[in-house]
PyMOL Python script that loads the backbone (N, CA, C, O; Angstrom):
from pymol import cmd

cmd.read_pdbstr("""\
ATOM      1  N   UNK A   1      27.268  42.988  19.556  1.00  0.00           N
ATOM      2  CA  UNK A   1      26.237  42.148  20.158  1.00  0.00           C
ATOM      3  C   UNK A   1      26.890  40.917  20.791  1.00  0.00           C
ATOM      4  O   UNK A   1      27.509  40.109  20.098  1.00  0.00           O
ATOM      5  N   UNK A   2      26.759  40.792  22.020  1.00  0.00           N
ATOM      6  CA  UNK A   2      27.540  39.585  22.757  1.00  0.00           C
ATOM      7  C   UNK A   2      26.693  38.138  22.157  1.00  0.00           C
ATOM      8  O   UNK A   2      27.398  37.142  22.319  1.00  0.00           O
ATOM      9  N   UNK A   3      25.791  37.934  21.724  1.00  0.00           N
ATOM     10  CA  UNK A   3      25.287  36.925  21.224  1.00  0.00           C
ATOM     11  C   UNK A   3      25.939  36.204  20.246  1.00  0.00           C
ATOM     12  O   UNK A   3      25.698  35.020  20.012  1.00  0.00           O
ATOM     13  N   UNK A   4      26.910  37.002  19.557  1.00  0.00           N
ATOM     14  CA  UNK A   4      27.339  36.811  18.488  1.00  0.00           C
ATOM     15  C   UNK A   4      28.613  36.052  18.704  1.00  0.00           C
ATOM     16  O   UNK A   4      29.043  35.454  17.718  1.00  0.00           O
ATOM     17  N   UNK A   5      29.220  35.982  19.700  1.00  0.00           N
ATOM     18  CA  UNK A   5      30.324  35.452  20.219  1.00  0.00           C
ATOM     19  C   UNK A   5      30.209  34.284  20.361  1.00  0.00           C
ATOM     20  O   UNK A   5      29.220  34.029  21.048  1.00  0.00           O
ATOM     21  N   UNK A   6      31.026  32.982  19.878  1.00  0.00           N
ATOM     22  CA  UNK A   6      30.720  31.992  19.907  1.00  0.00           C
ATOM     23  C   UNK A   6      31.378  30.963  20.935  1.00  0.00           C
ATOM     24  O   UNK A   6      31.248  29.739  20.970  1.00  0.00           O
ATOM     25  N   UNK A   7      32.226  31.926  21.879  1.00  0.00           N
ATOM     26  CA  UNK A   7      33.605  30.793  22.386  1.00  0.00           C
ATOM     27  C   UNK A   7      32.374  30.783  24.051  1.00  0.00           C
ATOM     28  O   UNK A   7      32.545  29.686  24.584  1.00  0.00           O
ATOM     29  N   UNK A   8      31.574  31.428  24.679  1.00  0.00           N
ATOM     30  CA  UNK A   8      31.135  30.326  25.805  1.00  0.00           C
ATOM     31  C   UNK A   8      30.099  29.243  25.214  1.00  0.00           C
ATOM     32  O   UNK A   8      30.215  28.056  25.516  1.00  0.00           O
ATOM     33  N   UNK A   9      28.835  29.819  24.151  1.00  0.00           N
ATOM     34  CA  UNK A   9      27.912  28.896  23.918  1.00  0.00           C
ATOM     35  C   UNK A   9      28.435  27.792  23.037  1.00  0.00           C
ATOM     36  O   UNK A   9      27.756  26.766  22.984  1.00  0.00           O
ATOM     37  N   UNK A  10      29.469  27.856  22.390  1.00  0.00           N
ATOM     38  CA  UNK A  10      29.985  26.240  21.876  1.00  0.00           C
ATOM     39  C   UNK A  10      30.926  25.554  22.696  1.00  0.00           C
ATOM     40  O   UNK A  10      31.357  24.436  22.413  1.00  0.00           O
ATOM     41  N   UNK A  11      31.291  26.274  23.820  1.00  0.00           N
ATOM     42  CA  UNK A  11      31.922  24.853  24.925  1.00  0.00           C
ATOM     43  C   UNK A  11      30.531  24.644  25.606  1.00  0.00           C
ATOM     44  O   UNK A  11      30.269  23.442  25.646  1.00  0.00           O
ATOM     45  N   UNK A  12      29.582  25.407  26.140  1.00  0.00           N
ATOM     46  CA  UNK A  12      28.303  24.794  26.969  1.00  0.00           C
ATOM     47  C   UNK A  12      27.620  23.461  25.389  1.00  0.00           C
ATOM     48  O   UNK A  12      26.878  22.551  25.758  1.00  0.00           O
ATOM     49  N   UNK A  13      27.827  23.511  24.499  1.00  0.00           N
ATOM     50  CA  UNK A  13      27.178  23.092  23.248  1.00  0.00           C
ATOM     51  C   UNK A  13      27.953  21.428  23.472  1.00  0.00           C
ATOM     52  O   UNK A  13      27.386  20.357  23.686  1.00  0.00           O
ATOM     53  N   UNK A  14      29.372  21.713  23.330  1.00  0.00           N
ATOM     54  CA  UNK A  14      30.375  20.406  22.930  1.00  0.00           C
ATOM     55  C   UNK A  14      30.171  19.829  25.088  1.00  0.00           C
ATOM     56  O   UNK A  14      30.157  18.646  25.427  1.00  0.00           O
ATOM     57  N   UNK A  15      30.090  20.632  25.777  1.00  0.00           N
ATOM     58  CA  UNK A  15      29.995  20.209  27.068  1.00  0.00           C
ATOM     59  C   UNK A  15      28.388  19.601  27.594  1.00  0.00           C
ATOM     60  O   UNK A  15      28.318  18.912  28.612  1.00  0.00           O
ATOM     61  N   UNK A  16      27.479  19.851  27.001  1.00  0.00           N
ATOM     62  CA  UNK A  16      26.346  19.101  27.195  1.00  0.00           C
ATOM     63  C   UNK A  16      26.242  17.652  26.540  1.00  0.00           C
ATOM     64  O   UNK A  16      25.784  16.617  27.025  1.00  0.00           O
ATOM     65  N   UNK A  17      27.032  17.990  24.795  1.00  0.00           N
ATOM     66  CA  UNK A  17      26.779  16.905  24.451  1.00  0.00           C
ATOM     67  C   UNK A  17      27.789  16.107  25.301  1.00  0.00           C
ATOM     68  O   UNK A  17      27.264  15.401  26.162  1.00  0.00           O
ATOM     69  N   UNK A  18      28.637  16.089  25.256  1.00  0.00           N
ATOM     70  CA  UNK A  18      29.449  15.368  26.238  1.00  0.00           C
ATOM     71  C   UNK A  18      28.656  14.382  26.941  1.00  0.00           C
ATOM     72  O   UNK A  18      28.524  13.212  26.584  1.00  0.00           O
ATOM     73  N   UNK A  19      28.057  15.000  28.115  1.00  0.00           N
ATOM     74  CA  UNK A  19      27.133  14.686  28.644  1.00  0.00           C
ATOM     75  C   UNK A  19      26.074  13.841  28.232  1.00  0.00           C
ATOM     76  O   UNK A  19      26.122  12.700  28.691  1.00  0.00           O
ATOM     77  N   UNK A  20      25.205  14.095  27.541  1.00  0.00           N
ATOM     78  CA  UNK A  20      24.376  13.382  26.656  1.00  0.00           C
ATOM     79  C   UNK A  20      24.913  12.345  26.051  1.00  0.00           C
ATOM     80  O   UNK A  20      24.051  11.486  25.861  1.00  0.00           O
ATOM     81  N   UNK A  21      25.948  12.042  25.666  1.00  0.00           N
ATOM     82  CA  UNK A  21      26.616  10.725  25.014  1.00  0.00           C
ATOM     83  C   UNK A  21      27.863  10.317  26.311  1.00  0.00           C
ATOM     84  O   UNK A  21      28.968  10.296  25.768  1.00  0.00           O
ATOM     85  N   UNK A  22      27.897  10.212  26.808  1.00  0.00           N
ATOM     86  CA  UNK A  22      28.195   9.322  27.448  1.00  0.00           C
ATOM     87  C   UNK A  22      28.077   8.790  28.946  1.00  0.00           C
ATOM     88  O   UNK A  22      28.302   7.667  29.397  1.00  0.00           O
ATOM     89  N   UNK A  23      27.486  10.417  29.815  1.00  0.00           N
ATOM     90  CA  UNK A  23      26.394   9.426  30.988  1.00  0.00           C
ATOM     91  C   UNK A  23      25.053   8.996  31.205  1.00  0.00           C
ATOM     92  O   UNK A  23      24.614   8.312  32.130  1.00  0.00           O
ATOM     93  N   UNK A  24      24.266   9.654  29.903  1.00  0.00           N
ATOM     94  CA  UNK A  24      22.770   8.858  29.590  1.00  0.00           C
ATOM     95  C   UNK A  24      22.747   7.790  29.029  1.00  0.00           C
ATOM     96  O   UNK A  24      21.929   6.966  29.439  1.00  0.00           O
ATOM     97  N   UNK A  25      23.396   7.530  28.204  1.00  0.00           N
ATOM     98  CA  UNK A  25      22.990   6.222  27.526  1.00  0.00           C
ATOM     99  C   UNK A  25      23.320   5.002  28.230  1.00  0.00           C
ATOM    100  O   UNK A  25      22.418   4.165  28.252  1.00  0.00           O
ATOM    101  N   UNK A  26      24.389   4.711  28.804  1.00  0.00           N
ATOM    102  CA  UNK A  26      24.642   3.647  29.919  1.00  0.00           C
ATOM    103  C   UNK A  26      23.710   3.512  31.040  1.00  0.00           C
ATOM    104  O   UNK A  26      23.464   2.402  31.512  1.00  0.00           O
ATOM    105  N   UNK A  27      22.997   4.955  31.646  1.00  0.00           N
ATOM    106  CA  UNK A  27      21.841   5.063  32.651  1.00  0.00           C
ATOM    107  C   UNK A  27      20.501   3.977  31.743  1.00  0.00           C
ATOM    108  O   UNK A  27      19.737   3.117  32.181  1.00  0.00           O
ATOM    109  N   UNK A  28      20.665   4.411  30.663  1.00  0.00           N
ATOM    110  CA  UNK A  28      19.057   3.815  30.047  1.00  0.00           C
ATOM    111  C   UNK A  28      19.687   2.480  29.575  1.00  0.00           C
ATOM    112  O   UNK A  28      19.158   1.588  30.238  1.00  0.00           O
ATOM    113  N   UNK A  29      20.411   2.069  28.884  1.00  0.00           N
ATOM    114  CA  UNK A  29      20.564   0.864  28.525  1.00  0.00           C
ATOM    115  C   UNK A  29      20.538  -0.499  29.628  1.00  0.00           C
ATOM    116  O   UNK A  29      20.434  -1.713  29.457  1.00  0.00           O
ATOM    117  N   UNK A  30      20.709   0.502  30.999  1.00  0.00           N
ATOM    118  CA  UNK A  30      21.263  -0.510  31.948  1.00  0.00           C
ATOM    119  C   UNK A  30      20.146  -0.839  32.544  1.00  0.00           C
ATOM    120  O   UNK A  30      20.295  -1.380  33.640  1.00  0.00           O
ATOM    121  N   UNK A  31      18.561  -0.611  31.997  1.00  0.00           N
ATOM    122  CA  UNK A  31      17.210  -0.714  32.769  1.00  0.00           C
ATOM    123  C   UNK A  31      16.774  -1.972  31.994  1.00  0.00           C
ATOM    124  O   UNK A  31      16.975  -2.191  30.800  1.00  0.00           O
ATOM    125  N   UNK A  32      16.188  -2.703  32.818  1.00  0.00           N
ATOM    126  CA  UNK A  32      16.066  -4.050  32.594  1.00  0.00           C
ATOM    127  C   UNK A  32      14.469  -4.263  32.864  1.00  0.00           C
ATOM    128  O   UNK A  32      14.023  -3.797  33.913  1.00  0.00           O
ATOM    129  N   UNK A  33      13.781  -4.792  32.169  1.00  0.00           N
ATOM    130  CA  UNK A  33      12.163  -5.036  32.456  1.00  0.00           C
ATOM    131  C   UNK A  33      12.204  -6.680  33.394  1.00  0.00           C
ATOM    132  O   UNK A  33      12.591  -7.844  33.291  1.00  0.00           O
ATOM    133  N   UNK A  34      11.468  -5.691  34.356  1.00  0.00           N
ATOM    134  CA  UNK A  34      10.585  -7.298  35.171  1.00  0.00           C
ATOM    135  C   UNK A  34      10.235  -8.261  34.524  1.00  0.00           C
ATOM    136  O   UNK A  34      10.968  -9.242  34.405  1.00  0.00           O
ATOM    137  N   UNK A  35       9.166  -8.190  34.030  1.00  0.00           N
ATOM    138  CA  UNK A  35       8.710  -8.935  33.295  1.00  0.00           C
ATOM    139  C   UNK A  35       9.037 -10.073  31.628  1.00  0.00           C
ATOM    140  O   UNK A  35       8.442  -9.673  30.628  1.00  0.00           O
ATOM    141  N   UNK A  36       9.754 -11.110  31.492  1.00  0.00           N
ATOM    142  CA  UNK A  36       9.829 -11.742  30.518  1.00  0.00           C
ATOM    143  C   UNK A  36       8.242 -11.675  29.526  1.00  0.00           C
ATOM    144  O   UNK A  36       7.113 -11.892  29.965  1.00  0.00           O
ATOM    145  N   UNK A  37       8.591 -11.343  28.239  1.00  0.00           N
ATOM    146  CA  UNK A  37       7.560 -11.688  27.465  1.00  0.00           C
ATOM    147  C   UNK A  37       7.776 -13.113  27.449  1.00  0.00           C
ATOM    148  O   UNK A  37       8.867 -13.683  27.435  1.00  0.00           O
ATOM    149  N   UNK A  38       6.307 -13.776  27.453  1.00  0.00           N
ATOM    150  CA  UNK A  38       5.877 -15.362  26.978  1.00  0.00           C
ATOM    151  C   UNK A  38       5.457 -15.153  25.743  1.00  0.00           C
ATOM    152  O   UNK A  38       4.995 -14.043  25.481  1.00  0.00           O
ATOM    153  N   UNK A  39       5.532 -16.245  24.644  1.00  0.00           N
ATOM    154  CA  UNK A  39       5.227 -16.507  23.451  1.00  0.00           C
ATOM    155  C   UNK A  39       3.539 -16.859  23.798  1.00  0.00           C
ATOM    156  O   UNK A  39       3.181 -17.374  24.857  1.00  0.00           O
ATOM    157  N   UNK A  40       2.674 -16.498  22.764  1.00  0.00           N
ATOM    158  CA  UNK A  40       1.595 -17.204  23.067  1.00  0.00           C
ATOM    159  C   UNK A  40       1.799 -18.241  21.824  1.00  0.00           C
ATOM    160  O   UNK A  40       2.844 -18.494  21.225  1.00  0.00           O
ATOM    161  N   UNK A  41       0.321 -18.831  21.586  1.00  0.00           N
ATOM    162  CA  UNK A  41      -0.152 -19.661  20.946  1.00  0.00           C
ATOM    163  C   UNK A  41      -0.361 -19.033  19.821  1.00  0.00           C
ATOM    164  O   UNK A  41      -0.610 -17.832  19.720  1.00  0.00           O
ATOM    165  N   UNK A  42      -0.246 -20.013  18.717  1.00  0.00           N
ATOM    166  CA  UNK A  42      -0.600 -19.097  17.211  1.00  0.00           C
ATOM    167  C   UNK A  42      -1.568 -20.024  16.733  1.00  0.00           C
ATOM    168  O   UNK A  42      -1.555 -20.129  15.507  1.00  0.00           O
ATOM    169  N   UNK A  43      -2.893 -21.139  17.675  1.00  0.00           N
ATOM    170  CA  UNK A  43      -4.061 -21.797  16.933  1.00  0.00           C
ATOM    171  C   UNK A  43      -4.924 -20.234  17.404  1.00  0.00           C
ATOM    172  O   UNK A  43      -4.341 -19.384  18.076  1.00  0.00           O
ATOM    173  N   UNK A  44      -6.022 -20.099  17.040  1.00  0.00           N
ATOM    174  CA  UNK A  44      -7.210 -19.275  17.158  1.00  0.00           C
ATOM    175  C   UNK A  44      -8.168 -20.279  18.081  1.00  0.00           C
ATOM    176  O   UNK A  44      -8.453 -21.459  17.881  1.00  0.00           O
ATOM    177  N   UNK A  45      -8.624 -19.252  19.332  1.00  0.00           N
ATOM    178  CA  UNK A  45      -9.690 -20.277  19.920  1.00  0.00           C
ATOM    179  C   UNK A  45     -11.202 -20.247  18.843  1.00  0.00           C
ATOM    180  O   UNK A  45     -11.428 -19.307  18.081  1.00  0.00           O
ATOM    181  N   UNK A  46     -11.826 -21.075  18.937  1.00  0.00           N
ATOM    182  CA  UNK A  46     -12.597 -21.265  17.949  1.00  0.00           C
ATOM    183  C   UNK A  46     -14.280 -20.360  18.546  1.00  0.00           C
ATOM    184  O   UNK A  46     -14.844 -20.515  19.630  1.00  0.00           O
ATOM    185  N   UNK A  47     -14.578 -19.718  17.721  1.00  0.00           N
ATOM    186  CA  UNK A  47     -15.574 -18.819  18.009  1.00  0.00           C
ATOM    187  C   UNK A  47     -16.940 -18.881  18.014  1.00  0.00           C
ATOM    188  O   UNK A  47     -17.254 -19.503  16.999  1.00  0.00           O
ATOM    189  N   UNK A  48     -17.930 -18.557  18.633  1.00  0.00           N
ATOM    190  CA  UNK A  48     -18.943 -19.016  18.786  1.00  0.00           C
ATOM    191  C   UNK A  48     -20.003 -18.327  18.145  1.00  0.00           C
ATOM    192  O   UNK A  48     -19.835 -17.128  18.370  1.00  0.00           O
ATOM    193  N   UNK A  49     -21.154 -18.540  17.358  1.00  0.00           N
ATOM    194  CA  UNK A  49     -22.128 -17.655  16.434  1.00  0.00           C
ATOM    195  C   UNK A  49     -22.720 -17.077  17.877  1.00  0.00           C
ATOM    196  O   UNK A  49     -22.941 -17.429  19.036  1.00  0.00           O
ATOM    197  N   UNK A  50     -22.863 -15.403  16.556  1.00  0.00           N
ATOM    198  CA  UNK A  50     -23.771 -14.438  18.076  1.00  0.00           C
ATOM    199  C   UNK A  50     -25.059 -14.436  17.593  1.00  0.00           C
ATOM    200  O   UNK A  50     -25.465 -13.818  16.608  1.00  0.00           O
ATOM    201  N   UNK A  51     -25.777 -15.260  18.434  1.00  0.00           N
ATOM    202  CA  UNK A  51     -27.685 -15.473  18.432  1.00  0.00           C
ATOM    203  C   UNK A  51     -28.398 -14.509  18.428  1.00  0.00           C
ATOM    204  O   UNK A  51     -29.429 -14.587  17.761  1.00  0.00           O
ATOM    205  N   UNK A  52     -28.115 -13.315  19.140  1.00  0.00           N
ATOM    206  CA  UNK A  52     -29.311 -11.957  19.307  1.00  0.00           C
ATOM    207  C   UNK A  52     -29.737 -11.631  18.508  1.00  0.00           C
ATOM    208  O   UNK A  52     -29.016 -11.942  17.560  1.00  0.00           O
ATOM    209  N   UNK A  53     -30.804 -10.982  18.103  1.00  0.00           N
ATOM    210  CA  UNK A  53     -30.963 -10.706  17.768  1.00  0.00           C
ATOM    211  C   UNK A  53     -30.932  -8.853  17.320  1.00  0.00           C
ATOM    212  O   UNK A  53     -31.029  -8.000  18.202  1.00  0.00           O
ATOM    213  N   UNK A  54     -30.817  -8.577  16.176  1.00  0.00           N
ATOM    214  CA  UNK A  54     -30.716  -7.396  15.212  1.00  0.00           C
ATOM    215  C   UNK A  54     -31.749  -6.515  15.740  1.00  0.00           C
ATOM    216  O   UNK A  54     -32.298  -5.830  14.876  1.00  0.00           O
ATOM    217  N   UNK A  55     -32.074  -6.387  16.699  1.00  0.00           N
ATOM    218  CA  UNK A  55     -33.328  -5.176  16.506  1.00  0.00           C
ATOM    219  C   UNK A  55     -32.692  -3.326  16.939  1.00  0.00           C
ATOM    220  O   UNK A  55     -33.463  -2.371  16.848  1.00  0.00           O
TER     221      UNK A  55
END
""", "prot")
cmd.dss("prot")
cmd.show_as("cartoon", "prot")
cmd.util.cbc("prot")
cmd.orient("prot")
């Protein structure tokens, strides 16, 4: 059974990972967000009673 042979599918195996560790991770690490998070405020705005009535 040729399946059983291990010498092409463990160089495609050690040759992907290859791949996977060391030209993806520099692609993703190197993405940078637009946007700065701002800190907000840590008072609570103060809340107002709800009048309606229950019906």
């Amino acid at each position: 059974m040729p399946q059983l042979n291990p010498s092409p599918w463990f160089g495609i195996l050690l040759f992907s990972w290859l791949i996977f560790l060391t030209i993806i991770p520099p692609k993703v690490l190197a993405h940078n967000f637009p946007n700065e998070p701002t800190s907000q405020s840590t008072e609570t705005p103060p809340s107002a009673p709800w009048t309606w009535p229950w019906h």
